[in-house]
Steps between C-alpha positions, in 0.01 A plus 500: 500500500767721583661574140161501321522707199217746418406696142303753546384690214350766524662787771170721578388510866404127592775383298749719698298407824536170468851526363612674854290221695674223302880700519461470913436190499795365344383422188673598127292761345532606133274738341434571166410894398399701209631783626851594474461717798360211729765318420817710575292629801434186653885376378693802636304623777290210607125728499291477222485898361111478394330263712525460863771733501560507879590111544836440495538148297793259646756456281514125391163655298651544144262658227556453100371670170498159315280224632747228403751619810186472726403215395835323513501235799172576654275281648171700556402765253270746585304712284452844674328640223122621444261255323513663187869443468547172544421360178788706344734394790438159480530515146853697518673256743338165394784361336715613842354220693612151535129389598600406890491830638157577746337791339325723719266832423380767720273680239126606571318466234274369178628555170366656205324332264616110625335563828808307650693524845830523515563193613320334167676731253824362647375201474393583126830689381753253690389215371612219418858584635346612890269233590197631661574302855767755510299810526368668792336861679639709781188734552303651786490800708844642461545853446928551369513756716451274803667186423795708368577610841412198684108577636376185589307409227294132430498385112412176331676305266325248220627287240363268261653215702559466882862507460560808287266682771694396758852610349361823466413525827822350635662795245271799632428424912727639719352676866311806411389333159265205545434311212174248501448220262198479351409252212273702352665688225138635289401660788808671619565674169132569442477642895851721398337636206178621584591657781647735327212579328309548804783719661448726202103484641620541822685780443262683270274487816777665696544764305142588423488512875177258490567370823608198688192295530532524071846369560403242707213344235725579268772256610309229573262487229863517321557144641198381409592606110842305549366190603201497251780538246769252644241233558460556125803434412559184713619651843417437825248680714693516839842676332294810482444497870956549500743683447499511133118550560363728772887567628615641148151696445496677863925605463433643109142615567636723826878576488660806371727319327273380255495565157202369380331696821681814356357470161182502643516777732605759270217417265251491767668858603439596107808439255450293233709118426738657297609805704566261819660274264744703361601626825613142596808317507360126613272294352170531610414116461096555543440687169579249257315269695241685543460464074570135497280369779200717393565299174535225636132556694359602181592156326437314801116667590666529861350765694749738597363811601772657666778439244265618278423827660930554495472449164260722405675775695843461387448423145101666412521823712236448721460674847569306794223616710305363176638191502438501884143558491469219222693233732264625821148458299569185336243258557523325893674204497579222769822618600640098584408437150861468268 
């Protein structure tokens, strides 16, 4: 365990916070960077210069511009990139693997047009020289700018066999990060994406200052929407009741540090998706999914009123307190029903 070799591609803020967690614990961390800049920073001064710019890195970390050097050796490789991404990634250092190493994502997401998780597009692009045994999730509530500086934190790791999941939780757990196993991997991705969406919900109630009892029905009607779509897709009821469930919805649906939650409060405050965009340097996972699960409803004839309602906000221009009034004067339902 001790001289495990880790690729990370991808250097934005979880892929740096998990790059510092890994460094102190002994492990060899190499990550791969687009950025010339990230590179020499992280090199020479041992901070990253554009994300998480106040945690000093230890120095066995060693970042590269080509993914070859990265790759070279390692024996988990995680993708620290957004869903959207990952095709192209996976695509780009394919024919770097050797088919042993565990692949692991940390992504949020659905994506466009495929409807896929990231887990199955790695699945998809790797193929046939990654078996799919060999691919798992990290996800749950884990803001970077916690975990990078050690705040106790409880994640869950998943696989698509029992002993890829538990490498990556023998890679990850160390005492202030607590990593679960949990077989169900359909649910944890689904639960990691669409709580983004709600965050965006969550925070568009924040910032239209409609109160916390809206907040409150907001969030868990939220879960219900998860689980009618996991169970759709083949997941298990009770992960939506943990951490990659409820835990990942309350953390993104209430912290500052949430992106998707900052989206939404600066259109419920009145700027449109492309003004808050454009002031942004991360990835706002939750808008892109957002597209792809409402299309995903759409085919489906899943009820998803709440994704729905995002949609129409961020990408039709209607009013939240509109969209509001339409959610609150549906007709009654049984709220047990899923």
């Amino acid at each position: 365990m001790g001289n495990r070799r880790v690729a990370i591609l991808g250097a934005g803020s979880f892929g740096t916070a998990l790059a510092s967690v890994l460094g102190a614990k002994g492990l060899e961390v190499r990550i791969w960077a687009r950025e010339r800049e990230i590179v020499d920073g992280i090199n020479a001064n041992h901070i990253n210069p554009i994300y998480l710019t106040d945690l000093p890195l230890s120095e066995s970390i060693l970042a590269f511009h080509e993914p070859a050097e990265a790759l070279r050796g390692a024996e988990v490789v995680l993708f620290a990139i957004p869903t959207h991404a990952i095709r192209s990634a996976a695509t780009a250092v394919k024919e770097l693997l050797t088919g042993q190493e565990i692949i692991v994502t940390v992504a949020k997401g659905i994506e466009g047009d495929t409807l896929l998780t990231p887990s199955r597009i790695l699945s998809e692009v790797l193929h046939p020289i990654t078996p799919k045994k060999n691919i798992g999730v990290l996800t749950g509530p884990s803001h970077a700018e916690e975990v990078g500086f050690g705040k106790p934190t409880a994640i869950v790791a998943c696989g698509y066999s029992v002993e890829t999941a538990e490498v990556i939780q023998d890679t990850f757990l160390t005492p202030m990060l607590r990593v679960y196993l949990n077989e169900d991997i359909v649910g944890a991705e689904i639960g990691g994406a669409l709580k983004n969406i709600m965050a965006i919900a969550a925070g568009i109630v924040d910032g239209a200052e409609l109160g916390d009892n809206a907040k409150a029905a907001l969030m868990t009607r939220g879960l219900h929407e998860m689980k009618r779509m996991g169970l759709e897709m083949g997941a298990r009821s009770e992960t939506f009741s943990g951490l990659t469930g409820m835990g990942d919805l309350i953390v993104t649906c209430t912290s500052r540090h949430s992106r998707n939650r900052f989206v939404g409060y600066h259109i419920g405050q009145g700027k449109t998706l492309e003004e808050i965009m454009g002031e942004m340097t991360m990835v706002a996972e939750g808008v892109k999914t957002t597209a792809s699960v409402a299309q995903w409803a759409g085919r489906q004839g899943v009820d998803m009123p709440i994704t729905m309602a995002v949609h129409h906000v961020l990408f039709e221009g209607a009013d939240p307190q509109d969209i509001l009034y339409d959610l609150m004067t549906r007709d009654p339902k049984n709220e047990i029903t899923v």
